[in-house]
C-alpha positions, 0 to 999 in steps of 0.5 A: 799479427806480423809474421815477418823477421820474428822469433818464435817459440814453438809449440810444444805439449807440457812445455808451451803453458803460460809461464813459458811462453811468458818466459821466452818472451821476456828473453826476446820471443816474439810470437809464442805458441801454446801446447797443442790442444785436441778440438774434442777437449776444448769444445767441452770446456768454457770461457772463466775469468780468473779475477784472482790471477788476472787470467782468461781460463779455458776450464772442462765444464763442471771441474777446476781443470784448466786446459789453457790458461791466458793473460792480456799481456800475451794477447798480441803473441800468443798462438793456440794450436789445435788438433784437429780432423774435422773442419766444423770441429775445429771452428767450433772450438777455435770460437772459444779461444779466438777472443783471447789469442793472435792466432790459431795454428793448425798441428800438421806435423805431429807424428805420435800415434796418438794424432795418426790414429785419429787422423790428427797432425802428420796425418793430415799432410796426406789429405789435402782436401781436408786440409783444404777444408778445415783452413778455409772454414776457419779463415772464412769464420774467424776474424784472428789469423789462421796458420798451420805447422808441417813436415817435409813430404816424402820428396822436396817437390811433395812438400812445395805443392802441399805448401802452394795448396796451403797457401791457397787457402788464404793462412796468413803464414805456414810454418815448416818443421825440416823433418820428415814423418818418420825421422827423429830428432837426432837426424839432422833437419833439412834446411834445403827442402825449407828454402824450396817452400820459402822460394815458393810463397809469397806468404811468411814461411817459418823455419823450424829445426835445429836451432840451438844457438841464437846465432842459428836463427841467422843462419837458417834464415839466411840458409833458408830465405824464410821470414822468420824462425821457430825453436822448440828443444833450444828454448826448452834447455835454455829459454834465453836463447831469445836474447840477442845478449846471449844465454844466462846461466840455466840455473838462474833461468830455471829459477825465473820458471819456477817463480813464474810457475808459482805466480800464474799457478801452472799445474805442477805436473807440467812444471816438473816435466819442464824442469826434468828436460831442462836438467836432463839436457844439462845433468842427469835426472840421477843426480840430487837435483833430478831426483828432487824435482821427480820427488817434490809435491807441491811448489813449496818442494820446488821453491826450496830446491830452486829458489833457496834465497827467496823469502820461505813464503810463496808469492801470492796469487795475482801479483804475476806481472812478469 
């Protein structure tokens, strides 16, 4: 796994699923992070072969309920990140996945309170003997390249140190989200406390926040000096911002989700949540297309709404390539 002059597609919970990530790859991603998964679901899951999809899912013991779902095609890319607090936990359920992935990335800048409360994401980033622990055993058991994601500390000199002490650890690049904690995504991310991690390392630095065009992944690699550059609400409003030919119409863009959706047989909750930021960004969930992917039940609602021209039958199972 090269981590250097890549564009990269960031984690993000109910968006990061395998339709996606196939998605952003097809317009230019390089590498594509999952959505994070908690260490405590994925240790009570196990390792099936969707013979039919021609998928590797990681399924809840004893259900049908997929948690992660992977293909070969995506092997070479495709991150999985985890939550985690505990460092045995951790390697515990990065062995049932590692087979399957490029690498392992540890969520260090989730500031929900979910994560806090159960010392999970930004809150790690006050305890790094912890971090210490939880990266250095994975590195010493896994043979995929372990990484972790992190916001901006309190002050500049805060986040390097964190950031050398991470780098210690022997991960193979650190990604840095120009936020702090308690900002939010309206204020503006901090390009300048990116670059002072980037002069600081010798690893691959990835810089997240505000990238929206793909003119901006130059602009933050040059405003930044970092290897290579992350995007999370861009990719989700139009996931063509990966083309170096420019954006296609999101409304063809929202099509190819759909069709991709059906295909890999994603759950449709996290399809609909997928659409309705994408209409949300561009319309208003008000308007008759919110309101009829909030409405729709089944893909056959969605196919009528999104894929009006295709065929009144659904594409079958196992023929997703694509």
């Amino acid at each position: 796994m090269d981590y250097r002059n890549k564009l990269v597609l960031a984690p993000m919970v109910r968006v990061g699923t395998l339709p996606f990530r196939l998605l952003a790859a097809q317009y230019g991603a390089d590498i594509t992070y999952g959505e994070e998964i908690i260490d405590h679901k994925i240790i009570k899951c196990e390792r099936r072969v969707n013979d039919v999809l021609g998928t590797t899912d990681i399924v809840e013991k004893g259900t049908d309920n997929v948690v992660f779902r992977t293909c070969p095609e995506e092997r070479n890319r495709v991150v999985f990140q985890m939550g985690t607090s505990d460092a045995m936990r951790a390697l515990k359920a990065a062995e049932i996945v590692c087979k399957d992935v490029a690498a392992v990335d540890i969520n260090m800048g989730c500031p929900k309170s979910f994560s806090i409360s159960g010392c999970m994401g930004a809150a790690l980033l006050s305890k790094p003997e912890l971090i210490h622990d939880i990266l250095t055993t994975l590195r010493r058991n896994l043979d995929v390249p372990v990484t972790c994601k992190i916001r901006l500390l309190k002050s500049p000199q805060d986040t390097v140190e964190l950031a050398r002490q991470i780098e210690r650890t022997g991960v193979s690049a650190l990604a840095v989200h120009g936020r702090k904690v308690p900002d939010r995504p309206r204020d503006p991310a901090k390009w300048n406390e990116i670059a002072d991690v980037a002069a600081a390392l010798s690893i691959p630095v990835i810089a997240n926040g505000d990238v929206f065009e793909y003119e901006d992944f130059q602009r933050i690699r040059d405003a930044t000096g970092a290897s290579s550059v992350m995007v999370a609400r861009g990719a989700i409003w139009n996931a063509s911002i990966f083309s170096s030919e420019g954006k296609i119409p999101w409304e063809d863009v929202k099509t190819e989700y759909v069709r991709k959706s059906i295909l890999w047989d994603n759950d449709i909750k996290s399809t609909k949540h997928t659409l309705k930021e994408m209409i949300a960004h561009y319309s208003s969930l008000g308007l008759p297309e919110g309101l009829a992917v909030i409405k729709s039940d089944t893909y056959a609602d969605l196919a009528k709404l999104h894929m009006p021209s295709s065929s009144p039958q659904l594409p079958t199972f196992g023929c997703a390539k694509s």
